[in-house]
C-alpha positions in Angstrom: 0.0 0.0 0.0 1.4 4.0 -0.7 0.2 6.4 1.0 0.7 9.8 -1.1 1.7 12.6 1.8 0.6 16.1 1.2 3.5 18.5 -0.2 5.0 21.2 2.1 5.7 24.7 1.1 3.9 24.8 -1.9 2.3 28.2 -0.9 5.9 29.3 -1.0 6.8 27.9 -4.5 6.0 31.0 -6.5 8.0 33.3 -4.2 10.8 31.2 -4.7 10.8 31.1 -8.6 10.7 34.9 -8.8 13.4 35.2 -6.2 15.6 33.4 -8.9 14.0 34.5 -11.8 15.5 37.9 -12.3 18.7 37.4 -10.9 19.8 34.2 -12.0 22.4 31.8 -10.9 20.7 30.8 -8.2 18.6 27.8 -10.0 18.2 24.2 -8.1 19.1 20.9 -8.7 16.3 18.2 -8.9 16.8 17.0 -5.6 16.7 20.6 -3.7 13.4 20.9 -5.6 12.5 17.8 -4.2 13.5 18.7 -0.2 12.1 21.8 -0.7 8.7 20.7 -1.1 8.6 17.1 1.1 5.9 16.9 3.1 6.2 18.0 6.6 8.2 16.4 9.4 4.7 17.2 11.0 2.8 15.4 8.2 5.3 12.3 7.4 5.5 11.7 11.9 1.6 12.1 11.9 0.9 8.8 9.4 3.8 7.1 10.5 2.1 7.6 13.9 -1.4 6.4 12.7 -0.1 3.6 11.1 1.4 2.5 13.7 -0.9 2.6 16.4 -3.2 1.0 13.6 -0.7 -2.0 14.1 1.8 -1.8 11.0 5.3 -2.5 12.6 7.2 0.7 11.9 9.7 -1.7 10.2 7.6 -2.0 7.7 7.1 1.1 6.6 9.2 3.1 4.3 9.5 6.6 2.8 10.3 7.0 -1.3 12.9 8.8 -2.3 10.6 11.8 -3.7 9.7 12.1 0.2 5.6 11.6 -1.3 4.6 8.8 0.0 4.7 6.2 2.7 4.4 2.4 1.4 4.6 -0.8 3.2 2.8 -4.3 2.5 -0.9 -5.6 4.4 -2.5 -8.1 4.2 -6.5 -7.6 2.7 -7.8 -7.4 6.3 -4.9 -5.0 7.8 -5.9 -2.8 5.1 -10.0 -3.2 5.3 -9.2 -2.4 9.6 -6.8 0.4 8.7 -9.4 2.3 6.0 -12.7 0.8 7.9 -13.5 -0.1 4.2 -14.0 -3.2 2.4 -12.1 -4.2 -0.7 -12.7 -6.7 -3.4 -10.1 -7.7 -6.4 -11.6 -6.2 -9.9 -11.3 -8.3 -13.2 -10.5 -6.5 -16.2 -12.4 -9.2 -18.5 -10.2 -7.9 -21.8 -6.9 -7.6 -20.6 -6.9 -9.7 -17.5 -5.7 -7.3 -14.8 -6.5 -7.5 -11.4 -7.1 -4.4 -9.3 -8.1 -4.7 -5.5 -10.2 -1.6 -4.9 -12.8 -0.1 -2.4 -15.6 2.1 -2.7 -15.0 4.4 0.0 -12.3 4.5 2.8 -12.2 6.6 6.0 -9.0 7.8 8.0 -9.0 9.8 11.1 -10.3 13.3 10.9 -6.4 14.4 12.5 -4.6 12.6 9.8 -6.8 13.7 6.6 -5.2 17.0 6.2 -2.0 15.3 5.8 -3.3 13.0 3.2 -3.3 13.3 -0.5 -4.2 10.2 -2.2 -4.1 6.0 -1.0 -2.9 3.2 -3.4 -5.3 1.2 -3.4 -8.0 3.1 -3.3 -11.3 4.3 -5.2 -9.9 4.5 -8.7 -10.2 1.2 -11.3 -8.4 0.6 -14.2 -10.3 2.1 -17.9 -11.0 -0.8 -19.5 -9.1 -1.3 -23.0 -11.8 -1.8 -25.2 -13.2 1.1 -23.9 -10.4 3.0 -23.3 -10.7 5.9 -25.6 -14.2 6.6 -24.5 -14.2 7.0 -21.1 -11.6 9.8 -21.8 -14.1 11.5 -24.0 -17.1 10.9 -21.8 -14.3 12.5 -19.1 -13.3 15.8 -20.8 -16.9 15.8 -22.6 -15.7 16.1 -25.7 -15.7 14.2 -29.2 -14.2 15.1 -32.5 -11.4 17.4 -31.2 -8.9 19.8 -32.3 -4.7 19.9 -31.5 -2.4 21.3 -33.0 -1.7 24.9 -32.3 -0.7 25.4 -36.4 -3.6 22.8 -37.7 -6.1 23.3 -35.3 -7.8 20.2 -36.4 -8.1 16.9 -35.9 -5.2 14.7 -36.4 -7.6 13.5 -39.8 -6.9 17.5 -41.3 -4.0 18.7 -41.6 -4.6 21.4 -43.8 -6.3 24.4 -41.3 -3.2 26.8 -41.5 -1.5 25.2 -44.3 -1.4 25.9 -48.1 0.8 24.4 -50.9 2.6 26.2 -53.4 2.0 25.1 -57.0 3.5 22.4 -58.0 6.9 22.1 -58.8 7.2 25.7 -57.1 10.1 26.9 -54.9 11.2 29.9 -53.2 12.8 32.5 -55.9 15.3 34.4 -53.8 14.7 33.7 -50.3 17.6 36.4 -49.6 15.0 39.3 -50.9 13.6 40.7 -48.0 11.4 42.8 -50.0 8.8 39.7 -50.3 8.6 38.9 -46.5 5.1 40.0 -46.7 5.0 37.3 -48.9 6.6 34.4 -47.5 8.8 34.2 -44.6 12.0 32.8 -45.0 14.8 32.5 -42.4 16.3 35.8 -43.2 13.6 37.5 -43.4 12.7 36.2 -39.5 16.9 37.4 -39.3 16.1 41.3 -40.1 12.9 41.0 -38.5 14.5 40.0 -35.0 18.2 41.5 -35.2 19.4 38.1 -35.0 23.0 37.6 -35.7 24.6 34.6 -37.3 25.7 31.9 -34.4 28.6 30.9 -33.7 30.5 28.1 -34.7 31.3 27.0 -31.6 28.3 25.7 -29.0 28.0 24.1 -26.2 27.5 20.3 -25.8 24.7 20.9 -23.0 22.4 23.4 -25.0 20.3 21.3 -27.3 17.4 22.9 -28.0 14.2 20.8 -27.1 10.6 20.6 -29.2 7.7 18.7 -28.2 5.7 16.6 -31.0 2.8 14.7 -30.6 -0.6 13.3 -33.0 1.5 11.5 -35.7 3.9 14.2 -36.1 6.9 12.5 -37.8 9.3 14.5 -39.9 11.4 13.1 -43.3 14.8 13.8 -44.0 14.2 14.5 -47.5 11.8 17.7 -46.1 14.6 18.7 -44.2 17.5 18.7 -47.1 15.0 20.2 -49.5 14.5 23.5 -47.0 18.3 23.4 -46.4 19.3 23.3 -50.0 16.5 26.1 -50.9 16.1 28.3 -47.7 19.6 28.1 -45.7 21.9 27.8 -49.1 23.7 24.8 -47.7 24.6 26.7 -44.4 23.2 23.9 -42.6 24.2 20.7 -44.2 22.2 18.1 -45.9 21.5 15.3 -43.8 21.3 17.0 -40.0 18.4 15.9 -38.0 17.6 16.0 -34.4 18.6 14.1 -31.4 15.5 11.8 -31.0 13.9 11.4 -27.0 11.3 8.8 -27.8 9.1 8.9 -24.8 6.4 5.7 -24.2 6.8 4.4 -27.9 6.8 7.6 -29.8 8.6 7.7 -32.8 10.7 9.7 -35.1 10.7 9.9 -38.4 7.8 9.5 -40.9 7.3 5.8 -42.9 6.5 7.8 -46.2 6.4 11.2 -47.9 3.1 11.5 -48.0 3.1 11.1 -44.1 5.2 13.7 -43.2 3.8 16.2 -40.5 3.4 19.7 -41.0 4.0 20.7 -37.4 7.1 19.0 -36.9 8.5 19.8 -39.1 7.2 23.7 -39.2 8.7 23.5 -35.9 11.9 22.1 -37.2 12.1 24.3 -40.1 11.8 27.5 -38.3 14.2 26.5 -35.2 17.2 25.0 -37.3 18.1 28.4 -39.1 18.4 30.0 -36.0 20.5 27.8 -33.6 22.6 25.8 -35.9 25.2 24.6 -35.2 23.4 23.7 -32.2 21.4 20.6 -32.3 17.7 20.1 -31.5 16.4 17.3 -29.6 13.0 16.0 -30.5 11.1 14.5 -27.9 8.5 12.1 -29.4 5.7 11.5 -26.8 3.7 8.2 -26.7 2.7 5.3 -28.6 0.8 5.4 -32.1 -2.4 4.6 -30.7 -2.3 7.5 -28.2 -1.0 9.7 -30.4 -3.6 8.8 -33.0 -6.3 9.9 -30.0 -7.8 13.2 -31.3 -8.0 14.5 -27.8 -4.5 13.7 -27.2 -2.9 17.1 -26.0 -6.3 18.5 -26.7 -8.4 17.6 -23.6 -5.7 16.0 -22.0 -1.9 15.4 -22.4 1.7 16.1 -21.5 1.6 14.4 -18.2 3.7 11.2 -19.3 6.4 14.2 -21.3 6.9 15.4 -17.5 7.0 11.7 -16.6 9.9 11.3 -18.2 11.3 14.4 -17.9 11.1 14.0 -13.7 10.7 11.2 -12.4 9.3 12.3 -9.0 6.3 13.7 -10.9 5.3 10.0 -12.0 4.0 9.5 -8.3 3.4 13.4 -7.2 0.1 14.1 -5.7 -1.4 17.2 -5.6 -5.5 17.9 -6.0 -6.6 15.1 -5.0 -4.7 13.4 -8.0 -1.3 11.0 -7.5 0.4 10.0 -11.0 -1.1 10.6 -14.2 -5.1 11.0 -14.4 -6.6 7.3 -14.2 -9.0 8.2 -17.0 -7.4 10.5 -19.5 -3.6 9.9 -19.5 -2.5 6.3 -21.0 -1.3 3.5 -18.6 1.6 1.9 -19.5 2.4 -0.8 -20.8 0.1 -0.1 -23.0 -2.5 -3.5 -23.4 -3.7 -2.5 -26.7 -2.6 -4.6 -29.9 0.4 -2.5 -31.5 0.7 -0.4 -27.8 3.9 0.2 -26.4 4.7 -2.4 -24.1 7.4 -0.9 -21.4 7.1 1.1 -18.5 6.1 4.2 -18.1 9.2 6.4 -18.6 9.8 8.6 -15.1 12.7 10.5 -15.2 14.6 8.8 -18.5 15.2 12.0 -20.4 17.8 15.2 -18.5 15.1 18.2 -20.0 16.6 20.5 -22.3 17.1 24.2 -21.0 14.7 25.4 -23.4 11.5 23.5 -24.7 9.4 24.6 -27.3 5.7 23.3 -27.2 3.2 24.2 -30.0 0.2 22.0 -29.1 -2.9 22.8 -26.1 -6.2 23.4 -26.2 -8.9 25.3 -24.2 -9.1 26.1 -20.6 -12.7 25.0 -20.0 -12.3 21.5 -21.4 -10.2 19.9 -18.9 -10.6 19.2 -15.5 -9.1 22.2 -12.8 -7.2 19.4 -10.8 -5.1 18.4 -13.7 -4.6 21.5 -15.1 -3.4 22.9 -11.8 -0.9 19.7 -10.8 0.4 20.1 -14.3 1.3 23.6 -13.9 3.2 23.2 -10.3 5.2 20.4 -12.2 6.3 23.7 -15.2 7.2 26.0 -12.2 9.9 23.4 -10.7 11.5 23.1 -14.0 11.4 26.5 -13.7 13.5 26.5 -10.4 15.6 24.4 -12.5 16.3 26.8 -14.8 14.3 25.1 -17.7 12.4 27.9 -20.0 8.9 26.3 -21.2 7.3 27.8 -24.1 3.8 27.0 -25.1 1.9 28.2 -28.3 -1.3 30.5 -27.3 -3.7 29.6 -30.1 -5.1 30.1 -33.2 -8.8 30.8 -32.2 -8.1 34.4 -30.8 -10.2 35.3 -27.6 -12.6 31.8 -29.0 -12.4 28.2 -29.7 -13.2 27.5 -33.7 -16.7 26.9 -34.1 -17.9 23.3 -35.1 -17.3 21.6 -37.4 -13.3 22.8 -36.8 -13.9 23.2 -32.9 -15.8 21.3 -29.6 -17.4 24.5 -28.1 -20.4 24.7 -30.2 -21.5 26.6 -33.0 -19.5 30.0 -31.6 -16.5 28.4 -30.4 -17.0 30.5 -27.0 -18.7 29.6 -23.6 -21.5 30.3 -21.7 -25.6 30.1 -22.0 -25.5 32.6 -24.6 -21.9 31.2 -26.6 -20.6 34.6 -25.8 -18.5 34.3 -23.5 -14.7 34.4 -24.2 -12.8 30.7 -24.1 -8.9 30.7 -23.2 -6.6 27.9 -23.4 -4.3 25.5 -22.2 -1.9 24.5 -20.9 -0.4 28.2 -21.9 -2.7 29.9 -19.0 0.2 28.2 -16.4 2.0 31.6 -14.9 4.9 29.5 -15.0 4.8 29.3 -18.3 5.9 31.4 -21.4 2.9 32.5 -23.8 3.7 33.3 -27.2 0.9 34.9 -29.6 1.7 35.5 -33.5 2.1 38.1 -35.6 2.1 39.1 -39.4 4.0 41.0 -41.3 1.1 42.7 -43.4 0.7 43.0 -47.5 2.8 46.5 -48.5 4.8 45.8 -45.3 8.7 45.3 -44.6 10.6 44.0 -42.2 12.3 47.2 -41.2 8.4 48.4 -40.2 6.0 47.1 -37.3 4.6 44.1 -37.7 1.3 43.8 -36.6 -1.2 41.1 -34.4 -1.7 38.2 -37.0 -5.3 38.3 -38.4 -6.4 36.3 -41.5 -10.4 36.2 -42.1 -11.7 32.9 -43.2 -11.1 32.3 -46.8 -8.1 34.2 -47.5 -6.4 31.7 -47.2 -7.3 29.2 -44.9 -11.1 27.5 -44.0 -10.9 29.4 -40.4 -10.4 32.9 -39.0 -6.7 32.7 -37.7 -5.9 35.0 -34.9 -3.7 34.8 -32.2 -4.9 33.5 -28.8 -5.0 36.0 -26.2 -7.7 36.9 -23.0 -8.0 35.9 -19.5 -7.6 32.9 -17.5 -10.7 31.2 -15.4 -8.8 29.2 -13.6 -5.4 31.4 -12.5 -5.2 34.7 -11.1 -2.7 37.6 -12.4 0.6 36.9 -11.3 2.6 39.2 -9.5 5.4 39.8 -12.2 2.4 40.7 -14.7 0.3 42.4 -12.2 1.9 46.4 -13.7 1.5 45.4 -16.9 -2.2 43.9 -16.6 -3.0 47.3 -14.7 -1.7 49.6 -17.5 -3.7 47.4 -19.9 -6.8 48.1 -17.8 -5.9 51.6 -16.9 -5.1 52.8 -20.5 -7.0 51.1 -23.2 -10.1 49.1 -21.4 -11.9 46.5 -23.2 -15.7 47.9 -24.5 -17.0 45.0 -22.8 -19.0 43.7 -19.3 -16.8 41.7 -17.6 -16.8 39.1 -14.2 -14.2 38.5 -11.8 -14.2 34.9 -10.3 -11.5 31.7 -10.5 -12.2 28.5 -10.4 -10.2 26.2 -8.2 -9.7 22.7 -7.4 -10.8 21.1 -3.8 -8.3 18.7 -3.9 -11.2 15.8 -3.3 -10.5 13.2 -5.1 -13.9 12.6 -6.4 -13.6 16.3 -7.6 -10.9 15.5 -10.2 -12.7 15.1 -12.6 -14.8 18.9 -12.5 -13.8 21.6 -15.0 -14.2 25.1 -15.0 -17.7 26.7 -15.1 -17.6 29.7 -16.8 -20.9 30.4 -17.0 -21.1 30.4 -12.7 -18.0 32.8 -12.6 -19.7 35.0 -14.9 -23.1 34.5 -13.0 -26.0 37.5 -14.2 -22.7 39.7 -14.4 -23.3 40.4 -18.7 -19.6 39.8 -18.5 -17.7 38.0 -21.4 -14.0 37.9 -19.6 -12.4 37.6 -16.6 -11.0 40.5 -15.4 -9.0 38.9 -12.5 -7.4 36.3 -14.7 -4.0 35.5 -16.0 -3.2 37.2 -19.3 -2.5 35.4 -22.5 0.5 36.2 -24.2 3.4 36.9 -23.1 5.1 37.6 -26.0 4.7 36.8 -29.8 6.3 36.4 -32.8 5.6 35.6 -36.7 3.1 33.3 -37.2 1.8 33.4 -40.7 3.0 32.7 -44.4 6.3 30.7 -43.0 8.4 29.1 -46.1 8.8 25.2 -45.2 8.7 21.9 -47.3 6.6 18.9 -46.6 5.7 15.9 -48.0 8.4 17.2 -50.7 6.5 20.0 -51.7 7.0 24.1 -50.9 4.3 24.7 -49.1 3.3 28.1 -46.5 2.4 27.4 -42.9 1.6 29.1 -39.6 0.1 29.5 -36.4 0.7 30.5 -32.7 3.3 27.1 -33.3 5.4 28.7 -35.8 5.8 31.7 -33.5 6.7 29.5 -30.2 10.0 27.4 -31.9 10.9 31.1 -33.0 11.0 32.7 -30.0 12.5 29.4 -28.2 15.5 29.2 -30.3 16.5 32.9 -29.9 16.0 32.2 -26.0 18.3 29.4 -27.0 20.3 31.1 -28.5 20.9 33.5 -25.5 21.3 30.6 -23.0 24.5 29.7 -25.7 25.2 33.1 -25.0 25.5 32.9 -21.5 27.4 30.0 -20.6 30.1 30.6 -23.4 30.9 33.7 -20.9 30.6 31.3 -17.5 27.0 32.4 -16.4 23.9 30.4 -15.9 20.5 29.6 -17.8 17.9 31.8 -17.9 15.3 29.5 -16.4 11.9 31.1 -16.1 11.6 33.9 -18.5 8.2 35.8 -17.5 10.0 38.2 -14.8 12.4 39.6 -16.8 10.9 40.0 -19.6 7.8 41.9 -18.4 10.6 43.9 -15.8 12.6 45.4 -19.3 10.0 45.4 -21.8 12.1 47.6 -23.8 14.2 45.2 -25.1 11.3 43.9 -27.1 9.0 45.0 -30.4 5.4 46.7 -28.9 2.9 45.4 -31.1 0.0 48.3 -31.2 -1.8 47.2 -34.4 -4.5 44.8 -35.0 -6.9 42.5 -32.8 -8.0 39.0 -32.1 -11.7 38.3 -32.9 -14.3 35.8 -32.0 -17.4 35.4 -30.0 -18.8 37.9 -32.5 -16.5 41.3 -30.9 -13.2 42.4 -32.6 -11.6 40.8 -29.4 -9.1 42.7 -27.6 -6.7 45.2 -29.3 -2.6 45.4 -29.7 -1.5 48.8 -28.0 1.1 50.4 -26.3 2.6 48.1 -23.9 1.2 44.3 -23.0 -2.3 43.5 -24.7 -3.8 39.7 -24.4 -2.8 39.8 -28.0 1.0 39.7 -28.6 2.2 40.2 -25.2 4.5 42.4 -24.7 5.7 42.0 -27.9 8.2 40.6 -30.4 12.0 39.6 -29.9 14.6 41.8 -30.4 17.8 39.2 -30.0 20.5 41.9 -29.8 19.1 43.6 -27.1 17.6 40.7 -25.3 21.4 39.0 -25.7 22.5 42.7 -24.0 20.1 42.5 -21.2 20.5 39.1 -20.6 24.5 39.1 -20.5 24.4 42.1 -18.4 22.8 39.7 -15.5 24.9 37.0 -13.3 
């Protein structure tokens, strides 16, 4: 039996990440993250204790390395005396597993506070055959979207993507007079002062991407853009490091296969940190990643799995491990599944990680959402930068067929009401919205917030995602910025102010958030309380890159996020060639010297039938706080410890 102890000094967590934040240097190790959040002597004495006196011989009790939990082996009526329950040994009839499992278990009303989660407990195995369903019927959802570029199901790839005609490649991809046009890595060069790398790099600064839903790139793509769109600067043949997490997979079996994401994400990173390497961390088996929902309505627990192993067992929420109903056990069972372990702790994360995929706030459950995000903020302490995508949608979902939230896309009795996402509403996360560069434009003038209406050229409206969180309130490092926004250039809307939280009941784990209670008989179509989404932005739209060996144009929130990642990158290479540290946790910093980014103060982010909110002076839940600037971020940023 485990018993999963509650964490201590988790109220503290935040204060310590921007205590390191903004001077850097002082990031942790894995295992000072790990004794500074062990449960409490207090806690840890207090189940011992119980236990105990409950007759369990203290010899048989011992405390996991992670500090979460207490385990030790009983017999069937030890535990039934211990938990005043009764248990009984469940038959998966498909697979043949056994689970012993109660319905309900009682502990003393002293010990409860210091009590997370038991093993064995209320929670079954999902049946295989019905696997997939019960984690639709658990996110209420069905046909879903993913990608942050596609923004369609893993069937339609072909949202924000057009292909050239055939036979077609870039003219002069050195002419920065047709950026307006097609972006090509020099034009993304003049666009961001970004300076040519150097030659030599550091052997512990690969940059990281995330790639799920049948995302599998081909060599021959690669060549092709290198040939074409780098001029043999980067040499034929270089591909990322693979990470294959849980039976993920790198490369594509065909042409035809190829994914647009990855290798948008690919395409648009290379340019920029070679002769650095990228590694590619392919996350879970072909049947998971085949799941529509996957990343969607659930997702990225089993990455962090195997990124820190203490997370595989971490209980916060009322959750311990990954989700029972929505995040794949392995070995998988499934004919074709992977059949190892689930990976805890196999991969050493990257100090940046770029992750173009999410979906919206108010389609999964608070608890998850919310033990996710503490898992970003200690990489954080680490000093590991995590970028996610913001969306495509702007301040909505799509509307069906392309979306799950109705014929709007937004929330609410009257589909008004303004939908963010996830899992880029985390504060401990870096937010990056998109932007254009606009017909008649250059790169030596503004660029503005991304908008294409639908038709011209894709199915959907394409904006960048931006608004409020439901879920987290504004942090302190944005708090200024959020004011100004307020103060300066308010919103022509009603709004509410109300966040929804998680209880920590385990029978609560599976609750999402209700909009429409937060916003109540208010009129109000955003929270005014919540985090803002972006952070920051950069290009999103019309992005040169071959696939399926074709020259097609590609974009989205996910073209933006590798972008900005590999100039972070770029600056972390920056940093420890002169003996300093990484940069860790960017969100401080960055909204403390917004100078040394682009202000954005043109354009907007429709949906729920309102222009959305508007770029202006300063931060707007549209771009952020802008676009990079790499010369003066690379200033800034060497200036620091």
């Amino acid at each position: 039996m485990r018993i999963g102890l509650v964490q201590g000094n988790l109220e503290d967590a935040d204060q310590h990440l921007m205590d390191i934040s903004p001077s850097y240097g002082k990031t942790w190790t894995a295992e000072e993250v790990i004794e500074a959040f062990q449960p409490s002597q207090d806690t840890v004495a207090t189940v011992r204790n119980w236990l105990i006196q409950a007759g369990i011989d203290s010899k048989r009790i011992t405390h996991s390395d992670n500090k979460a939990w207490l385990a030790f082996d009983a017999t069937a009526v030890e535990a039934e005396n211990l938990l005043r329950t009764e248990y009984h040994e469940y038959h998966d009839r498909v697979s043949g597993a056994k689970l012993p499992s109660c319905d309900v278990y009682h502990v003393p009303a002293h010990v409860k506070p210091h009590i997370d989660f038991i093993k064995p407990g209320v929670h079954l195995i999902a049946p295989v055959e019905t696997h997939k369903q019960k984690k639709t019927r658990h996110a209420g959802v069905r046909n879903s979207l993913t990608k942050r570029e596609q923004r369609g199901s893993v069937q339609n790839h072909d949202v924000l993507f057009r292909k050239m005609p055939a036979g077609a490649h870039p003219t002069n991809s050195s002419d920065l007079s047709t950026c307006d046009i097609s972006i090509t890595p020099e034009c993304l060069a003049a666009l961001y002062n970004i300076s040519p790398a150097s030659t030599n790099v550091s052997a512990n600064n690969s940059l990281g991407i995330f790639e799920s839903e049948l995302q599998y790139y081909r060599q021959e793509d690669l060549d092709l853009f290198f040939t074409n769109l780098t001029h043999g600067r980067i040499p034929n043949g270089t591909h990322p490091i693979p990470a294959n997490i849980d039976g993920g997979i790198q490369v594509a079996p065909n042409l035809t296969s190829a994914g647009t994401e990855v290798e948008l994400d690919l395409m648009l990173a290379y340019p920029i940190v070679y002769p650095q390497t990228i590694t590619l961390y392919e996350v879970d088996d072909l049947l998971v990643q085949a799941d529509p929902n996957d990343t969607y309505t659930y997702g990225f627990n089993t990455f962090l799995d195997a990124l820190d192993g203490s997370y595989c067992t971490y209980s916060a929420y009322g959750e311990t491990g990954n989700d029972p109903y929505l995040d794949q056990v392995y070995p998988d069972p499934r004919p074709g599944g992977y059949k190892g372990p689930l990976e805890c702790g196999t991969y050493k994360p990257t100090n940046v990680i770029s992750l173009s995929y999410g979906g919206q706030e108010a389609d999964v459950p608070v608890a998850y959402q919310k033990r996710q995000c503490n898992e970003y903020l200690k990489l954080g302490l680490q000093g590991v930068s995590i970028l996610f995508a913001s969306g495509d949608s702007g301040v909505s979902n799509y509307p069906e067929p392309y979306g799950i939230d109705g014929p709007t896309g937004c929330l609410g009795p009257n589909l008004n009401i303004f939908n963010p996402t996830w899992p880029v509403n985390c504060p401990y996360v870096t937010a990056v919205g998109a932007t254009k560069v606009y017909p008649g434009f250059t790169v030596f003038q503004n660029e503005s917030a991304v908008y294409d209406p639908a038709g011209h050229p894709y199915h959907v409206n394409y904006s960048s995602g931006g608004g409020f969180s439901n879920i987290y309130g504004v942090p302190s490092y944005q708090r200024k910025a959020v004011d100004t926004f307020f103060a300066d250039h308010n919103p022509p809307y009603p709004y509410y102010s109300g966040l929804s939280n998680a209880t920590g009941d385990i029978h609560d784990i599976t609750t999402k958030p209700d909009v429409a209670a937060l916003a109540g008989n208010s009129s109000g179509i955003y929270n005014r309380i919540g985090r803002g989404i972006p952070d920051v932005a950069a290009n999103g739209d019309n992005s040169a890159i071959y696939v399926g060996g074709a020259y097609v144009q590609s974009g989205g929130t996910s073209a933006a996020t590798p972008t900005f990642a590999a100039i972070i990158n770029r600056i972390n290479e920056a940093r420890l060639a002169a003996g300093k540290s990484l940069l860790g946790f960017l969100n401080p910093a960055l909204y403390a010297n917004p100078a040394m980014l682009n202000d954005i103060v043109n354009g907007s982010n429709p949906g729920c039938g309102t222009r959305g909110f508007d770029a202006v002076d300063g931060w707007d839940p549209v771009t952020g706080l802008g676009t990079p600037n790499f010369g003066k971020m690379r200033e800034y940023f060497l200036s620091l410890p």
